[in-house]
C-alpha positions as CSV (number, residue, x, y, z in Angstrom):
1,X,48.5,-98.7,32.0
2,X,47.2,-101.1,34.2
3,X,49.2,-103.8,33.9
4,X,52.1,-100.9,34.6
5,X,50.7,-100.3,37.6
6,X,50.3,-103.8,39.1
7,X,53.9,-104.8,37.8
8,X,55.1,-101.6,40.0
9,X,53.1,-102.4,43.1
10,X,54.3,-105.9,42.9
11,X,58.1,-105.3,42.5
12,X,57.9,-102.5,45.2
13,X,58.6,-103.0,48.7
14,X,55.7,-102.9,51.2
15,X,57.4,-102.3,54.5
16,X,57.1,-98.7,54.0
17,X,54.2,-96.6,55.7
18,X,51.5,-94.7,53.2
19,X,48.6,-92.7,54.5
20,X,45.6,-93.5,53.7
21,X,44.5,-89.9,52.6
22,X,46.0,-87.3,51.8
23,X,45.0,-83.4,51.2
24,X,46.1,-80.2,50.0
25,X,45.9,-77.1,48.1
26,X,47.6,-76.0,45.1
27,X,47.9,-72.6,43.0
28,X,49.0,-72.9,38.7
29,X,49.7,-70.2,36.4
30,X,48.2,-71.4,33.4
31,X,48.1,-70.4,29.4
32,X,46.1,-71.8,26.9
33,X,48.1,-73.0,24.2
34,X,44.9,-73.0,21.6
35,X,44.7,-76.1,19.2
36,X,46.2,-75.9,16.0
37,X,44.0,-78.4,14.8
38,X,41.0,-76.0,14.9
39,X,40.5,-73.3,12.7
40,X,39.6,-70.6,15.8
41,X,40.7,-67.6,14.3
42,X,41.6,-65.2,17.2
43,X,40.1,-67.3,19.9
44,X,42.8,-67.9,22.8
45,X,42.8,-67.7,26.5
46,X,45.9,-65.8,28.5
47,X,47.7,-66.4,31.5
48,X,45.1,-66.9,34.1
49,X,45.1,-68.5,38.1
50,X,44.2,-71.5,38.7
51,X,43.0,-72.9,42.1
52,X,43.4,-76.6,43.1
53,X,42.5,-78.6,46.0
54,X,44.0,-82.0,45.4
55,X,42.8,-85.2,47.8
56,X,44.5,-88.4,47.5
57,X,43.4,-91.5,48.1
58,X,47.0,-94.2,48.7
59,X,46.2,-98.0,48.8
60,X,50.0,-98.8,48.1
61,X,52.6,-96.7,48.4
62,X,53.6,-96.1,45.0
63,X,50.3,-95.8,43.7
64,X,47.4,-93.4,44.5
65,X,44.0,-92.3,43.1
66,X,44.0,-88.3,42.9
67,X,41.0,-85.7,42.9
68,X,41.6,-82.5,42.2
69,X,38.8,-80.1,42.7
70,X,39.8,-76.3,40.7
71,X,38.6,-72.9,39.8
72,X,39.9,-71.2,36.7
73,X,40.1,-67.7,35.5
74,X,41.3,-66.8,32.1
75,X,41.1,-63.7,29.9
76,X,41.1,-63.3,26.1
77,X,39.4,-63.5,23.0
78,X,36.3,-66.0,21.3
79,X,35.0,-65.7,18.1
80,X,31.0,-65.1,18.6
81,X,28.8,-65.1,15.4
82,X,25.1,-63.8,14.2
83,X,23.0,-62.7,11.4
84,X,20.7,-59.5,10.8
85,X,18.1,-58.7,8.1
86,X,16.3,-62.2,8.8
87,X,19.7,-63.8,8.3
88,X,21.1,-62.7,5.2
89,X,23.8,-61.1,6.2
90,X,26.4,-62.9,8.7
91,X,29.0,-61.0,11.2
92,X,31.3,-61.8,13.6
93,X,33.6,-60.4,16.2
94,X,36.8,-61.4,17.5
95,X,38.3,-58.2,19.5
96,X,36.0,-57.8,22.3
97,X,36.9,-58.9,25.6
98,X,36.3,-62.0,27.1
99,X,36.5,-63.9,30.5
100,X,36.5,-67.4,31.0
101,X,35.7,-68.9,34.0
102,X,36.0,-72.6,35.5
103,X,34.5,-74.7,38.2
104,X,35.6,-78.4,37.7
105,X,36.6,-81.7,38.8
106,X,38.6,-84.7,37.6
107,X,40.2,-88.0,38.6
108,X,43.0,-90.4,37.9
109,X,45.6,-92.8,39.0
110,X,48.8,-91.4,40.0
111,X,52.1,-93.2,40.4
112,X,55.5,-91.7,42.7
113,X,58.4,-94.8,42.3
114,X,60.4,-93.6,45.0
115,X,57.5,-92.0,47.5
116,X,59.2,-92.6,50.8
117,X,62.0,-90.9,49.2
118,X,62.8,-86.7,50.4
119,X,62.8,-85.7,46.7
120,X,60.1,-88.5,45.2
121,X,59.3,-87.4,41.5
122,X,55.4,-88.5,40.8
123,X,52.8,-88.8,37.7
124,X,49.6,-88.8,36.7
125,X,46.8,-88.3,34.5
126,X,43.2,-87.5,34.8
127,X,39.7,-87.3,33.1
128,X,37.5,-84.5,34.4
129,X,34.6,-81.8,33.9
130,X,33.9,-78.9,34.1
131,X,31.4,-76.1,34.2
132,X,32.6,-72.9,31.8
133,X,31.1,-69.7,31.9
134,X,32.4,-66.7,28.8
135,X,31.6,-63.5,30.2
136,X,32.1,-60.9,27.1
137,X,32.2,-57.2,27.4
138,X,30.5,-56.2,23.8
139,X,31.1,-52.3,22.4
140,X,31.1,-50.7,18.7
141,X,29.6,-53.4,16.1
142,X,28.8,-56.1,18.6
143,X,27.0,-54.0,20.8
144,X,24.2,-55.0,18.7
145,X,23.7,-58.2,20.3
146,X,22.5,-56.9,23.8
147,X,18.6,-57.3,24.0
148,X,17.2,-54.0,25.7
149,X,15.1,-56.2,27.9
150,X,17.4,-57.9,29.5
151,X,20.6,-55.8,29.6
152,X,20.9,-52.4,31.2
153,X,23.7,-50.7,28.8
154,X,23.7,-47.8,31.2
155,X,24.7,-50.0,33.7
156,X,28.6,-50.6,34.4
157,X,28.1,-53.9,36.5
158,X,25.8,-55.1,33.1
159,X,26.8,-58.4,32.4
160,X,26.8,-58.6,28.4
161,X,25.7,-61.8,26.8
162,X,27.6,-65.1,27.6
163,X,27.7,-68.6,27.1
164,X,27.0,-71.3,29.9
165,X,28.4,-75.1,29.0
166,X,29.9,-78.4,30.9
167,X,33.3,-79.1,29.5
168,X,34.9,-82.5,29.0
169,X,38.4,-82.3,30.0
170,X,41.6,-84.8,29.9
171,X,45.2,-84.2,31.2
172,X,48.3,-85.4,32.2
173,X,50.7,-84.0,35.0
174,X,54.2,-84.6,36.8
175,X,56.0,-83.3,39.5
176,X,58.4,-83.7,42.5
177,X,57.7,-83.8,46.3
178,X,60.0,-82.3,48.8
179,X,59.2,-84.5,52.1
180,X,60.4,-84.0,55.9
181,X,61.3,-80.1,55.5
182,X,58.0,-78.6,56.8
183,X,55.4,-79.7,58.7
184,X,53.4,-80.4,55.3
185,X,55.0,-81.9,52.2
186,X,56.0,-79.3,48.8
187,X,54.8,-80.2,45.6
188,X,56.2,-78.5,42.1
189,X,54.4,-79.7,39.6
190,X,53.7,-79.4,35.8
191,X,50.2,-80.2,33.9
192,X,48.4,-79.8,30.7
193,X,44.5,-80.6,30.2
194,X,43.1,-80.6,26.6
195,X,39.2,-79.7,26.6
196,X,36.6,-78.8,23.7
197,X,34.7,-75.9,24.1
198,X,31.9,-76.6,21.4
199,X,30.2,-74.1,19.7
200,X,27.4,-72.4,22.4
201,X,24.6,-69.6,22.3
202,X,24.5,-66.4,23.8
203,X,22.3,-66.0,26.6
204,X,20.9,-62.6,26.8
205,X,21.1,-61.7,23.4
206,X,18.9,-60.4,20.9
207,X,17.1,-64.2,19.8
208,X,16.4,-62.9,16.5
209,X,20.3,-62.5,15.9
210,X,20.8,-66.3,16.6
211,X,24.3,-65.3,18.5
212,X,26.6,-68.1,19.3
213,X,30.0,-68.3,20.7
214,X,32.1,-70.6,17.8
215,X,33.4,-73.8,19.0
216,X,37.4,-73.9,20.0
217,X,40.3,-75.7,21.5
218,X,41.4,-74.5,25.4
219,X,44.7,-76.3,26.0
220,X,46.2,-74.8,29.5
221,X,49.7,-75.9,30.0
222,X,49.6,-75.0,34.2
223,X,52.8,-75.1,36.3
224,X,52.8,-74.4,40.1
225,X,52.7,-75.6,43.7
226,X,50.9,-77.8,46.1
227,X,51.1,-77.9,49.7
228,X,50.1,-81.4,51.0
229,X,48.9,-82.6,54.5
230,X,49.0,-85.9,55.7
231,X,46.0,-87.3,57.3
């Protein structure tokens, strides 16, 4: 990849202007696509918002460094776990609701051939973390897990027991960039990120339960918009 890289900035031509920095902010629809290579049972993420703020940093013109600050929110399903009668009897529950949300970050070289161009296609990828919350909603069987001291069940702003975790991430995206119409360049662009969210315990629950959120696969294939300034 590197050796790409310095092949294109050295067959490029140079007598084009770059800024130095660039910054925007950008707005995905994303789904989770879930990882068939994990046994997760129901445990999936729907479509949810996703919140960019992407800053580039352009020491050539066909080749930048690209941060991209993001909140998530995604709704679905998890699979959480426990045991009662001093563990000899395991349940599990996989049709309450869940919220998943994100704060993150990640990094990575970007490349755009033909940048000085009106329509200049552009890609990247990116390593990243991030912090991931799983707010659940437990009723019926599950309700169980709520510890009376520290949940209010009468309470509708209760928050039921959830899981707390930092999230390595990875991802790849492409796009195009619509120059000189607006005051601020248009970006449509298209990204996936694969991360592993491992296998976490409840806070707020019953300790002798020993609840824990099971470990699965959240694969968001994203597609939106970016509106870029120039600095």
């Amino acid at each position: 990849m590197i050796r790409a890289l310095a092949l294109l900035m050295l067959a490029a031509p140079t007598t084009g202007s770059a800024a130095e920095f660039e910054w925007g902010v950008g707005l995905d629809l994303a789904v989770d696509l879930g990882d068939p290579g994990i046994e997760q049972g129901k445990s999936n993420m729907g479509i949810g918002p996703v919140l960019r703020a992407p800053i580039r940093w352009i020491p050539h013109p066909i080749v930048a460094i690209r941060a991209d600050p993001f909140m998530s929110i995604h709704s679905g399903q998890d699979r959480v776990e426990w045991s009662q009668f001093d563990g000899a009897v395991n349940y599990a529950s996989e049709d309450h609701w869940t919220l998943l949300t994100q704060m993150g970050f990640s990094i990575g070289p970007e490349v755009s051939p033909w940048g000085e161009q009106k329509f200049a296609p552009y890609a990247g990828t990116a390593l990243g973390l991030s912090f991931a919350r799983h707010w659940h909603s437990f009723k019926g069987a599950s309700a169980v897990l709520m510890d009376a001291s520290a949940n209010d069940v009468q309470s509708g702003s209760n928050i039921d027991p959830y899981t707390d975790q930092v999230a390595p991430m990875v991802g790849v995206h492409a796009g195009v960039r619509i120059q000189d119409l607006l005051p601020f360049a248009i970006e449509a662009e298209l990204g996936y990120n694969v991360a592993f969210m491992r296998r976490a315990s409840l806070k707020k629950a019953r300790p002798a339960l020993d609840a824990a959120r099971t470990a699965y696969g959240f694969n968001p294939l994203r597609i939106g918009i970016n509106a870029v300034f120039v600095r």
